[in-house]
C-alpha positions in Angstrom: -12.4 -7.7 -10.1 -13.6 -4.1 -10.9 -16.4 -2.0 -9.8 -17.8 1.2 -10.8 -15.8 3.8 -9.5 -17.3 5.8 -6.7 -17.9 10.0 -7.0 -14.8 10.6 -5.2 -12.5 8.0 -6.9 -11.4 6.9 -10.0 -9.1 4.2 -11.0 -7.5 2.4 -13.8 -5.5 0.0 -14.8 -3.5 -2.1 -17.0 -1.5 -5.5 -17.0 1.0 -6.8 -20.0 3.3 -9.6 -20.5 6.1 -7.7 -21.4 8.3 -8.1 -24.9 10.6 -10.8 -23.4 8.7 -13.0 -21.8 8.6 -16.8 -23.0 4.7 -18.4 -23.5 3.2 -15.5 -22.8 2.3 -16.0 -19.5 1.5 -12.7 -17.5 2.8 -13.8 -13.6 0.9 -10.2 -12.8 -2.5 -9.5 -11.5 -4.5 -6.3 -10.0 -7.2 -5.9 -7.8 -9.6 -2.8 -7.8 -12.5 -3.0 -5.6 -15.1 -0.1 -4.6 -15.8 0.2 -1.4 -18.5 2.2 0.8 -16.0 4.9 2.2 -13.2 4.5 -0.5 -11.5 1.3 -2.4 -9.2 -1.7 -1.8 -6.5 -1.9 -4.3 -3.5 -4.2 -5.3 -1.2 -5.5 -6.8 1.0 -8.8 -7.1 3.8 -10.1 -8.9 3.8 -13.8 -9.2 6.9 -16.6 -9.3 7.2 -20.1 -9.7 7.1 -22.2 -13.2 4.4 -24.3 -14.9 2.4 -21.1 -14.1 2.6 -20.8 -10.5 3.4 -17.3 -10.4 0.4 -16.5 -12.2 -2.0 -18.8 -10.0 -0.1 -17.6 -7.1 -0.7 -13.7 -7.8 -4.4 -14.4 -8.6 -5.3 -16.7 -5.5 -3.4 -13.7 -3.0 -5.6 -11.1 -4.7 -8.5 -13.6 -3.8 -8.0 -14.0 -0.5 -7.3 -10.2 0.5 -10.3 -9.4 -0.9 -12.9 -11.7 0.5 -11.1 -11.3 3.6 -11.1 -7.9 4.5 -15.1 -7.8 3.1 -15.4 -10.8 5.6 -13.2 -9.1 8.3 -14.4 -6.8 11.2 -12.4 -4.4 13.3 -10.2 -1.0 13.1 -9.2 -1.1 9.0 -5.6 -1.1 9.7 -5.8 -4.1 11.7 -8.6 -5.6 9.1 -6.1 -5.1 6.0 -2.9 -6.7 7.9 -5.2 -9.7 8.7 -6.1 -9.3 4.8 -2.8 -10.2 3.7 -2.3 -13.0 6.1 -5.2 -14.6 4.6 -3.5 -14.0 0.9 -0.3 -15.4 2.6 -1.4 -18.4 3.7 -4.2 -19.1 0.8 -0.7 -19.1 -1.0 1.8 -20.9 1.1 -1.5 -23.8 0.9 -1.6 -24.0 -2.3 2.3 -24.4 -2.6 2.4 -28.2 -2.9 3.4 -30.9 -5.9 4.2 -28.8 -9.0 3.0 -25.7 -7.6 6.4 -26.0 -4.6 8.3 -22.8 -4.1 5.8 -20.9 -5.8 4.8 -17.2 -4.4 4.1 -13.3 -5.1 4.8 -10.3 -3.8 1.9 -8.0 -2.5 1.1 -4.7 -2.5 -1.9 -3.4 -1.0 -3.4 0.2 -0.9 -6.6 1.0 0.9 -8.3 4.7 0.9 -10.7 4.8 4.0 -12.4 8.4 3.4 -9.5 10.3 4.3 -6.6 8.3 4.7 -4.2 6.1 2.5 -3.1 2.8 4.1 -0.5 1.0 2.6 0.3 -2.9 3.0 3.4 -4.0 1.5 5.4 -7.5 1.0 7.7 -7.7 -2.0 9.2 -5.7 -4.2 6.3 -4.1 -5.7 6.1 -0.2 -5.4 3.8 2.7 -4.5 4.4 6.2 -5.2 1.8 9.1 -4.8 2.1 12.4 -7.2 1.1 15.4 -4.8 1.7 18.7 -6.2 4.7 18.6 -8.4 6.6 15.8 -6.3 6.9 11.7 -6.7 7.1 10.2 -3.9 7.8 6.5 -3.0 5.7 5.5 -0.8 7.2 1.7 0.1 10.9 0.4 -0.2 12.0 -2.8 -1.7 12.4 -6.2 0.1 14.9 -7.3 -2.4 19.0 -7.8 -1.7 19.9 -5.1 -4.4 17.3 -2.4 -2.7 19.1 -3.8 1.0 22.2 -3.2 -0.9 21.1 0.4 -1.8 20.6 1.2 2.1 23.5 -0.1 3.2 25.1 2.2 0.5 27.2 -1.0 -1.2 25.4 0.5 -4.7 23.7 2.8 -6.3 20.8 2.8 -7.8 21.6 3.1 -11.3 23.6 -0.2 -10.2 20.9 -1.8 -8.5 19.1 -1.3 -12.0 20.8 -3.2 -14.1 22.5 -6.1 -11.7 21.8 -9.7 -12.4 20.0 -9.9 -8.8 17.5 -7.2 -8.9 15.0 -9.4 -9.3 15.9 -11.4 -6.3 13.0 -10.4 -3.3 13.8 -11.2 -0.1 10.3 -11.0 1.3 7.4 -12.2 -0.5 3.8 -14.3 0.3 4.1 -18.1 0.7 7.7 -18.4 2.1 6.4 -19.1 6.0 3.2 -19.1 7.9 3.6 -16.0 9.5 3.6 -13.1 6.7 6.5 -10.1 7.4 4.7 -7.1 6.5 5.1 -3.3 6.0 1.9 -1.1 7.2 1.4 2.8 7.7 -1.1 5.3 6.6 -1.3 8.9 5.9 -4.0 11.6 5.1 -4.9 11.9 1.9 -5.3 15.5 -0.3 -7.6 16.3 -3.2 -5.3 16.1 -6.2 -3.7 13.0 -5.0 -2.9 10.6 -7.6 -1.4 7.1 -6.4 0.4 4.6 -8.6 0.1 1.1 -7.7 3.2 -1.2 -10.1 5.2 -4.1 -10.1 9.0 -4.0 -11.1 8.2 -4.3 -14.4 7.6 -0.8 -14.8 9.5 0.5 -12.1 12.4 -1.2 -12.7 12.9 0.0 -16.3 11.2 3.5 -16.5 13.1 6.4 -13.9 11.2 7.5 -11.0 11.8 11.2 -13.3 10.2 9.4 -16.4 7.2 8.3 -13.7 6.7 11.7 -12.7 6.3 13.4 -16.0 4.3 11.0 -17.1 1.8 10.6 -14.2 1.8 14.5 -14.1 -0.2 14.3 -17.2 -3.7 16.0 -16.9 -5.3 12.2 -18.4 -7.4 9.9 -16.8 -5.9 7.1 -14.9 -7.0 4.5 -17.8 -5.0 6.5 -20.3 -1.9 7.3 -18.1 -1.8 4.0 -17.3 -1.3 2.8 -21.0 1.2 5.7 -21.5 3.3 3.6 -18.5 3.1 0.5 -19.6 4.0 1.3 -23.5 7.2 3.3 -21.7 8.4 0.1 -19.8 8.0 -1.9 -23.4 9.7 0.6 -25.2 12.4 0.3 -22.5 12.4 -3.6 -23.5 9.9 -4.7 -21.8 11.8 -7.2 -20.2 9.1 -8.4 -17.7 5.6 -8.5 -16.9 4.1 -4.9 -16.4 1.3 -3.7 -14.2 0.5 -0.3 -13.5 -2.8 0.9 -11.0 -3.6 4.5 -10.7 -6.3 5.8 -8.4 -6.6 9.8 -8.7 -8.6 11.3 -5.2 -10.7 14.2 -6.4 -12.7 15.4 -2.8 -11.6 16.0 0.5 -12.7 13.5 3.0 -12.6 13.8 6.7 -9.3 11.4 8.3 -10.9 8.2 10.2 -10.8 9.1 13.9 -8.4 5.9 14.2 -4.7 6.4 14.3 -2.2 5.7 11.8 -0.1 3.7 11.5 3.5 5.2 10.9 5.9 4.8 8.5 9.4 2.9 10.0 12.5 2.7 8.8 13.2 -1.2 10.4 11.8 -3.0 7.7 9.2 -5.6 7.5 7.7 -6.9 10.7 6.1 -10.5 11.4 2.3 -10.6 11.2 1.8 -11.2 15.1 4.1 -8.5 16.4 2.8 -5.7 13.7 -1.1 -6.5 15.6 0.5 -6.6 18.9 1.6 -2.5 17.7 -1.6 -2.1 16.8 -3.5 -3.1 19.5 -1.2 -1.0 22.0 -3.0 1.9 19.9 -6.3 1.1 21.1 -5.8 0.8 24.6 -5.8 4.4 24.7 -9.4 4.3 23.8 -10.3 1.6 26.3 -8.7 4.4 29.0 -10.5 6.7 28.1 -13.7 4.8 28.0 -13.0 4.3 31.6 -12.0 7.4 33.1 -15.7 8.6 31.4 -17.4 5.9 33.2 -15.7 6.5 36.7 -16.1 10.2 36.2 -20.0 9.1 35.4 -20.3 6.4 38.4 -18.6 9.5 40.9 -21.3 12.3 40.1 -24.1 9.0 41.0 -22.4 8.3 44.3 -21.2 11.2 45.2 -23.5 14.2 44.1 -22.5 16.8 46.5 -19.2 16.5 44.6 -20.4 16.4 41.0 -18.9 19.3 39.8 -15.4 18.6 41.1 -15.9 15.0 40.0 -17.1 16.4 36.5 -14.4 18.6 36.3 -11.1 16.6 36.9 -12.7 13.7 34.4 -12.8 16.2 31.6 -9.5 17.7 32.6 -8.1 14.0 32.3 -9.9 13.5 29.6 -9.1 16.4 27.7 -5.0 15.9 28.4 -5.2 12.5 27.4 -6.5 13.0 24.1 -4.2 16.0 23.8 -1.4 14.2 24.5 -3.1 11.2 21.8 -3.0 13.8 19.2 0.5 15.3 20.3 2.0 12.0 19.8 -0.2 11.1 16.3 1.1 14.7 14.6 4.8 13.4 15.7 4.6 10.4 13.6 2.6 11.6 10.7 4.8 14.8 10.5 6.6 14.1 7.2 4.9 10.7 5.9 6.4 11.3 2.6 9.7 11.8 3.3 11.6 13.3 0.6 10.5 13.3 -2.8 12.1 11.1 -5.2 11.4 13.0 -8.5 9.7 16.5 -9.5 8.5 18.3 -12.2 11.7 20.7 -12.3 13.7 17.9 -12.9 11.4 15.0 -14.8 12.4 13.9 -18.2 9.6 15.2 -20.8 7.3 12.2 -21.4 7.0 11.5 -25.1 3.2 10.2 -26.4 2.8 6.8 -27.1 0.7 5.4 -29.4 -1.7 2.8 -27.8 -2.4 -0.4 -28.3 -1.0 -2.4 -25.3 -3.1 -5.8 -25.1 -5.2 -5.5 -21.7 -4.5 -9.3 -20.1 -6.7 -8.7 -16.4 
């Protein structure tokens, strides 16, 4: 599932079973996929026994894949569709032994110059700009809904016997419940892609320090995945960096913003997107009846002319008013920093590549 990595991207990556695990059976998989104009990248944790987990995790990488290459229409829209198709190639394949089996999802795609972000599960995305971490998704697990409500901490979440409990993941219904927003990307961007078997044993401080390494992403991603084993290595470890190098203009398209209410049903997160693009169809029309009034009436073209570019020009005004409001602060507060990251200690490789 790799390709050459294009001039303005590279990626690496790195799966492992972990130091605990029975059988070693790895229940993770990753996805990273060149594309024209940027990449699609992934990754999925797996459950289920007899090794549904794993075939769960590899058949919703599948799907997302061949569907958004197969899909047409505005790339937010096209990835959301994306992770239907993972959801249901799952929730199909859930039948006999395979019952109850499922995987969480997390989905990053870099359109020239914007990151969109597709999440289900408890996977996580954080992007090092500057000297600052920052998450980039939030947990669909009890502990994490725990966290928010303020009934725990998160040292506490850490180490309680549910952590691993998600409340959200692919294969559970027909109709997936899905995070999406976007943001602009910056040259100097690096973005880690990792299940909770890295997050949930190395700090987001430990993260920082080590992703703030000057090493390619193959590299820094072996240095993650030897910190979570020599944390115990209690589960299955996957970690996906992709490091943006050039600026590239932001896709004309708006963004999708970041919410704070939590996962949203497949239908009703298109239905928000399609709103979007009625703008467009509005202002496709006020340009033809500005262009249909000079032809009629051409004793009045230049008052015609005029009040369609006036309307024209204080709609799309008001458009980008309205698109700087929601994409003010995407990354919200930083959740680790230089100033305060534990040093990261070498580590010697030799991690066993299993994807």
């Amino acid at each position: 599932m790799r390709a050459p990595a294009t001039p303005s991207l590279t990626s690496g990556l790195l799966t492992d079973v972990g130091r605990q695990r029975q059988g070693g059976v790895n229940q993770d998989a990753a996805l990273a996929l060149d594309l024209p104009q940027g990449g699609l990248y992934a990754v999925a944790d797996g459950m289920g026994g007899h090794a549904a987990g794993e075939l769960a995790a590899n058949l919703a990488l599948d799907a997302l894949s061949q569907s958004y290459l197969d899909g047409r229409g505005a790339p937010p829209a096209r990835l959301a569709q994306a992770v239907q198709a993972a959801n249901l190639a799952v929730l199909r394949h859930a039948v006999g032994e395979y019952v109850g089996m499922g995987t969480t999802l997390l989905a990053a795609l870099i359109d020239r110059g914007a990151l969109l972000i597709a999440h289900v599960g408890d996977s996580r995305a954080y992007l090092l700009r500057g000297q600052s971490l920052h998450r980039l998704t939030e947990d669909h697990s009890w502990v994490a809904e725990q966290v928010r409500l303020g009934h725990m901490t998160e040292a506490e979440a850490r180490d309680h016997q549910w952590r691993s409990v998600v409340s959200n993941a692919l294969g559970g219904e027909e109709r997936v419940r899905l995070e999406l927003h976007g943001l602009p990307t910056q040259p100097g961007d690096r973005l880690l892609l990792c299940s909770d078997g890295l997050s949930g044993v190395v700090t987001d401080e430990e993260l920082c320090g080590i992703l703030a390494r000057p090493l390619p992403p193959e590299a820094t991603a072996r240095l993650l995945v030897n910190a979570a084993n020599d944390g115990g290595g209690p589960d299955n470890i996957t970690a996906l960096i992709v490091d943006i190098h050039r600026p590239s203009p932001v896709p004309t398209y708006p963004l999708p913003a970041r919410r704070d209410d939590g996962p949203m049903y497949i239908d009703v997160l298109l239905s928000t997107q399609r709103g979007n693009s009625l703008m467009t169809y509005l202002l496709l029309m006020i340009a033809y009846f500005t262009l249909l009034g000079i032809m009629l009436i051409p004793e009045r073209r230049t008052l015609i002319g005029m009040l369609g570019i006036t309307v024209l020009l204080s709609l799309l005004l008001g458009q980008r008013f309205m698109q700087q409001r929601r994409t003010h602060n995407p990354l919200g507060t930083a959740a680790a920093s230089l100033s305060g990251a534990a040093p990261a200690a070498p580590h010697e490789p030799g991690v066993r590549q299993t994807r």
